[in-house]
ZATI-140735 format. One line per 3 residues: for each residue x, y, z of C-alpha. Coordinates in steps of 0.001 Angstrom, whole numbers. Layout:
N
X Y Z; ...
This chain:
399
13095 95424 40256; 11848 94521 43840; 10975 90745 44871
7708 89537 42978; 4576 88588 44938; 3391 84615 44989
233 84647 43534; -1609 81412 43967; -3496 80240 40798
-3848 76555 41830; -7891 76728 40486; -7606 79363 37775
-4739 78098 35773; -7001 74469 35008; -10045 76268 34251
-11548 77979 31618; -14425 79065 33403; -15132 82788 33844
-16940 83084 37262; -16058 86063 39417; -13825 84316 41533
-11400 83250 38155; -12336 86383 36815; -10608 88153 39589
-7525 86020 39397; -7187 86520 36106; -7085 90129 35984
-4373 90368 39343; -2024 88220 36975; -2551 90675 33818
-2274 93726 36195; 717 92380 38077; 2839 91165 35538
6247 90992 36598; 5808 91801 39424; 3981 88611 40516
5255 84997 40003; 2065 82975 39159; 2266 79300 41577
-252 76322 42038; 13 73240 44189; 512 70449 42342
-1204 67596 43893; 231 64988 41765; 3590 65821 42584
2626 67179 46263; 4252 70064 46133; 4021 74148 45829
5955 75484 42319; 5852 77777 39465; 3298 77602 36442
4258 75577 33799; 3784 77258 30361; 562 75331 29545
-570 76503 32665; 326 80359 32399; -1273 79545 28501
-4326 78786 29911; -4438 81619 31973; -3631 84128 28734
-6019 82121 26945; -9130 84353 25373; -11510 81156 25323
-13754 80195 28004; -15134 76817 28984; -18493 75333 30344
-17473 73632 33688; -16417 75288 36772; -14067 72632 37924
-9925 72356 37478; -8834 69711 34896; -5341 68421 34266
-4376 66964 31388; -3285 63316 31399; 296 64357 30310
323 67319 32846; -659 64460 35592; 2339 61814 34671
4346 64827 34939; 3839 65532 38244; 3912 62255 39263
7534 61952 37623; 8893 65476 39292; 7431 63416 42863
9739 60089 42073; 12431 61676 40286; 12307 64718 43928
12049 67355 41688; 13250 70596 43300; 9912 72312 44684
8652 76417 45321; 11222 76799 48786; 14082 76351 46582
13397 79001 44060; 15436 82667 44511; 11526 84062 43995
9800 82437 47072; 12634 82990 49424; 12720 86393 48199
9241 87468 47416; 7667 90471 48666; 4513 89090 49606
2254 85793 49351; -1364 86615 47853; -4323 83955 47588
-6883 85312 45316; -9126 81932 44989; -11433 80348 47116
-9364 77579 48041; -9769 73831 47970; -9147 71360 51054
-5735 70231 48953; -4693 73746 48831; -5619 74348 52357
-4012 71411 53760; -585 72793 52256; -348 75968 53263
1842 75777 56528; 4412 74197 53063; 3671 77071 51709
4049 79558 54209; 7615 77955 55251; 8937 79020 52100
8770 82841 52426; 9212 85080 55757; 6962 88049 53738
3407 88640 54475; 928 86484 53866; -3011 87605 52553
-5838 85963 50889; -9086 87768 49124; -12127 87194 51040
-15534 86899 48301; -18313 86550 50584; -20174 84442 53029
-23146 83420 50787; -22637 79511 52196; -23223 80723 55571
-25983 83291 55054; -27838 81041 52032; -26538 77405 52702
-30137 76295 50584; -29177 77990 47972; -25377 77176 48034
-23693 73643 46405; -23511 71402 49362; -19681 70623 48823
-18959 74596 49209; -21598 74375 52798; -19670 71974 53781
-16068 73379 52954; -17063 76435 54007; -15987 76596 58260
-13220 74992 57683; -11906 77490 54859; -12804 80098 57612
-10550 78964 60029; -7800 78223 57371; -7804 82103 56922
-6738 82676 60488; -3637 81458 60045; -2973 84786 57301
-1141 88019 57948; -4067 90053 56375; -6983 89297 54825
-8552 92119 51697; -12301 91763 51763; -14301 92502 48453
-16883 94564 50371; -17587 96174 53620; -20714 93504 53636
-18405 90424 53031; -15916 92238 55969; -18737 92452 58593
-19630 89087 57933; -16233 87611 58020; -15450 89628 61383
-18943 88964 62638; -18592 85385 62386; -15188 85024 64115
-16558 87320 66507; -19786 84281 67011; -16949 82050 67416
-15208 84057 70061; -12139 84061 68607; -10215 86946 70207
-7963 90226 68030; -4823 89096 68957; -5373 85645 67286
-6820 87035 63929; -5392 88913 60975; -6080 92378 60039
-9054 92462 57790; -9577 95570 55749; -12314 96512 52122
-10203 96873 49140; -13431 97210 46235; -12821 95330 43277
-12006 96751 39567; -13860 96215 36269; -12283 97211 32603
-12648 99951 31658; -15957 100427 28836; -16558 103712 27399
-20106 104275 27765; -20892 104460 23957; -23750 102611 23995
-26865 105416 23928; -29841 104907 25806; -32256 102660 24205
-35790 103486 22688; -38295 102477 24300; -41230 103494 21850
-39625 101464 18812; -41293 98925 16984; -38840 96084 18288
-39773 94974 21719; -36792 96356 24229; -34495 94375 25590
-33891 93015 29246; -30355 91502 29956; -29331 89522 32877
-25668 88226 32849; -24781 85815 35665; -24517 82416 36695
-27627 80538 36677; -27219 79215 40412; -29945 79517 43312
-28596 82421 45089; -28827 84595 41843; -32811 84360 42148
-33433 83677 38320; -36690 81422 39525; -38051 84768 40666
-36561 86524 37659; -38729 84177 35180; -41697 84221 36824
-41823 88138 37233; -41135 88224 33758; -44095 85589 33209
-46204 87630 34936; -45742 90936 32833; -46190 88674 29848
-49729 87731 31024; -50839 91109 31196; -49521 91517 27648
-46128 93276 28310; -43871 93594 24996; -40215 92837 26097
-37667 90088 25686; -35571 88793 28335; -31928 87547 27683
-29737 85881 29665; -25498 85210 29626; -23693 83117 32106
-22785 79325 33376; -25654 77438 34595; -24821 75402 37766
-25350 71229 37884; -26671 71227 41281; -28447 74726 42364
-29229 76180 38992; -31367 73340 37547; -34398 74763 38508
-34139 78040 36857; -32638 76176 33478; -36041 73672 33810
-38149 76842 34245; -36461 78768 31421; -37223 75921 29213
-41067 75938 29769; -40998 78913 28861; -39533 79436 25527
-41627 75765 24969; -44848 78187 26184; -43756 80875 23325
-42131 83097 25555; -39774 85255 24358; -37069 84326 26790
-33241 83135 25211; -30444 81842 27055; -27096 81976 25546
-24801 80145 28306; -21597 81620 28660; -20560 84351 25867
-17394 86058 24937; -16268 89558 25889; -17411 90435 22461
-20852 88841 22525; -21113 90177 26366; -20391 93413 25469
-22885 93480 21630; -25561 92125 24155; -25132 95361 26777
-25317 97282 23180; -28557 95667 22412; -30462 96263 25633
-32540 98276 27320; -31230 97730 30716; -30412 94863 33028
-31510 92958 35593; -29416 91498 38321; -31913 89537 40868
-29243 87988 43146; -30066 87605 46534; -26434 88630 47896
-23074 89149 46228; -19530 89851 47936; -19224 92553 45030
-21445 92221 42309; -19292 92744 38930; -22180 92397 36754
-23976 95625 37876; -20722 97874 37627; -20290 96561 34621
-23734 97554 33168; -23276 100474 34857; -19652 101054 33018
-21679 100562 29226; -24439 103482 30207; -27249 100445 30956
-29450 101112 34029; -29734 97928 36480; -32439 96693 38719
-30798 95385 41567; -31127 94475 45569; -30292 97453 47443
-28883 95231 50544; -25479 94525 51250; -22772 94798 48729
-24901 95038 45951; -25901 98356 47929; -22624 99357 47766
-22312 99125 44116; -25750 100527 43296; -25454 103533 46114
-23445 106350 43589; -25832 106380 41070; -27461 104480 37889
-29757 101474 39130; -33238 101326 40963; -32378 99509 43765
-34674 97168 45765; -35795 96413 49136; -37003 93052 48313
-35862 91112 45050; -39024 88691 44759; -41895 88179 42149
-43659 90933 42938; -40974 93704 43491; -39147 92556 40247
-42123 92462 38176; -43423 96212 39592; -39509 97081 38831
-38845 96025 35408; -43061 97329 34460; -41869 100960 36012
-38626 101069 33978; -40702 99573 30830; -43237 102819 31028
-41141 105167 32314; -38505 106133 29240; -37540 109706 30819
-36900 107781 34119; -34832 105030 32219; -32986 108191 30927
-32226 109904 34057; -30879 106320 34755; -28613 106152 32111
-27763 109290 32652; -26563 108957 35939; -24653 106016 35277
-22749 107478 32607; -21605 110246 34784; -19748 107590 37027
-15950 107203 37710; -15163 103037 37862; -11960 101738 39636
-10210 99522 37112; -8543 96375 37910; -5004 98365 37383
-6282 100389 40398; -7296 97000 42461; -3921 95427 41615
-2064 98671 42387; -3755 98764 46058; -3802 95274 46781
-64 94763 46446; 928 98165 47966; -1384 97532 51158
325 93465 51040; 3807 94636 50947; 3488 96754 53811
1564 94320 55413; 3034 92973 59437; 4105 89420 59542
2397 88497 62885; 4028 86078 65192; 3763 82299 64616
């Protein structure tokens, strides 16, 4: 068996939350297995080492939690801060980091984890590389959590100091390059940065295209975090709109709601179902709830402004549900093969003409479906399969 790859899970392995980010890093540990050795800085004992088991537990774990942030137990704390008095021995002394093939950083990371990478890089002479998401906090810094704005130059110039760097997109690539490029930072002094699309699971596409001319009002899903760069303001009130007029739909909606940019669309939401709307928010859901709510609809919308991927509309996609989506950037990318009505502009208006066309239009909804069903998804095996084969080959550049 060769020498496992360090996978940093310093964020994922305290959280329950399912955003894309952890939802990412969760499925490189289940693809990798063995073959990775799952590590998180430990900040109360201030240093790099291996997950503990409640840590890889959490990871495993099927549950899913409310808040975004890491937590660490109380116990999990005074351990750490025992290991620090007591010099525990740390990640460089461990056969698996002096002999890893490779040093991967899935997360977004924090200005802890940042501030201990040159540790971590002195433990391991194999090549280093870090997932790049997207530059939402530089494109939309409104729209973005001011912490994350604020984080956000100095994570970029963290990642120079990386062998390689595996963008999401080509979007999130070009605007990773393009802003070291506004910078003037020159090739020599930058890592290689390449596209390496993302995977979904795999969903047989069992669920059949919905009826529109039922009894029951259809069904309009939108799964994603309530947050202002995913445009649910402009979702609502394009929904209001059709109501006016006397449209017969109801809207559903799945995902986290964030404390500081989402509170706007969670305020509006609630007017609405106090107005009689039929509008229902179900926060976060389980893969089984997620997947009896694609089931139930007749196709989604996904209003965000930008993504670095866009799981969400692959993933409707992958269960035979047409999605209205932006056709810019990466969600362009996903949408381009097939399956969604893609938009110029994702305001009021455009939404609201949109999800009316789809609404009237069952043999176009059909072709839809149609066309998404006929489409081959990379899985996360296949992202875990290329990530690691393009890391290990990966040049070490010069110090």
């Amino acid at each position: 068996m060769s020498a496992p790859i360090l996978l940093d899970l310093s964020h994922t392995s305290h959280t329950r939350a399912r955003t894309g980010i952890q939802r990412v890093a969760r499925a490189l540990w289940r693809e990798l297995g063995q073959s990775a050795e799952p590590i998180t800085y430990d900040s109360h004992q201030r240093r790099w080492r291996v997950l503990d088991p409640w840590e890889v537990q959490n990871l495993a774990s099927d549950s899913f939690g409310s808040k975004r942030g890491a937590s660490w137990p109380l116990t999990a704390q005074l351990r750490g801060y025992a290991r620090r008095l007591l010099r525990s021995p740390a990640l460089s002394s461990q056969p698996s980091a002096l002999s890893s093939s490779g040093l991967l950083l899935p997360e977004l990371f924090s200005p802890a984890v940042g501030a201990a990478l040159p540790a971590l890089f002195a433990t391991t002479t194999s090549p280093r590389a870090a997932i790049f998401h997207d530059a939402i906090a530089l494109k939309f810094p409104e729209l973005t959590p001011s912490k994350t704005v604020a984080r956000f130059p100095v994570y970029l110039s963290e990642l120079l100091a990386f062998d390689g760097i595996a963008a999401n997109s080509d979007d999130s690539r070009d605007s990773l390059v393009g802003y070291w490029d506004w910078l003037g930072i020159p090739a020599s002094a930058r890592p290689v940065v390449i596209t390496i699309p993302l995977g979904i699971d795999p969903h047989p596409p069992t669920c059949q295209p919905s009826n529109l001319n039922s009894q029951l009002p259809p069904i309009l899903l939108s799964v994603g975090t309530l947050e202002g760069r995913k445009n649910h303001l402009a979702l609502l009130d394009a929904c209001e709109s059709l109501w006016a007029t006397g449209v017969r739909f109801e809207l559903h909606l799945i995902g986290l709601t964030h404390s500081q940019t989402g509170r706007a669309a969670l305020d509006r939401l609630h007017a609405l179902q106090i107005a009689g709307r039929p509008v229902r928010y179900a926060g976060p859901a389980s893969d089984a709830d997620l997947a009896a709510a694609y089931a139930a609809c007749a196709f989604t919308v996904y209003p965000s402004l930008m993504e670095g991927f866009g799981l969400p509309v692959l993933e409707s996609l992958a269960h035979g549900k047409p999605c209205i989506c932006s056709a810019r950037g990466a969600l362009g990318e996903s949408a381009r093969a097939g399956g969604c009505l893609a938009l110029d502009r994702v305001d009021t208006p455009a939404l609201a003409a949109a999800i009316a066309r789809l609404l009237s239009a069952p043999a176009e909804l059909v072709a839809l479906a149609t066309a998404a069903r006929a489409r081959r998804f990379r899985t996360w095996a296949d992202y875990a399969r290329d990530l690691s084969a393009w890391l290990t080959q990966l040049p070490r550049r010069r110090s």
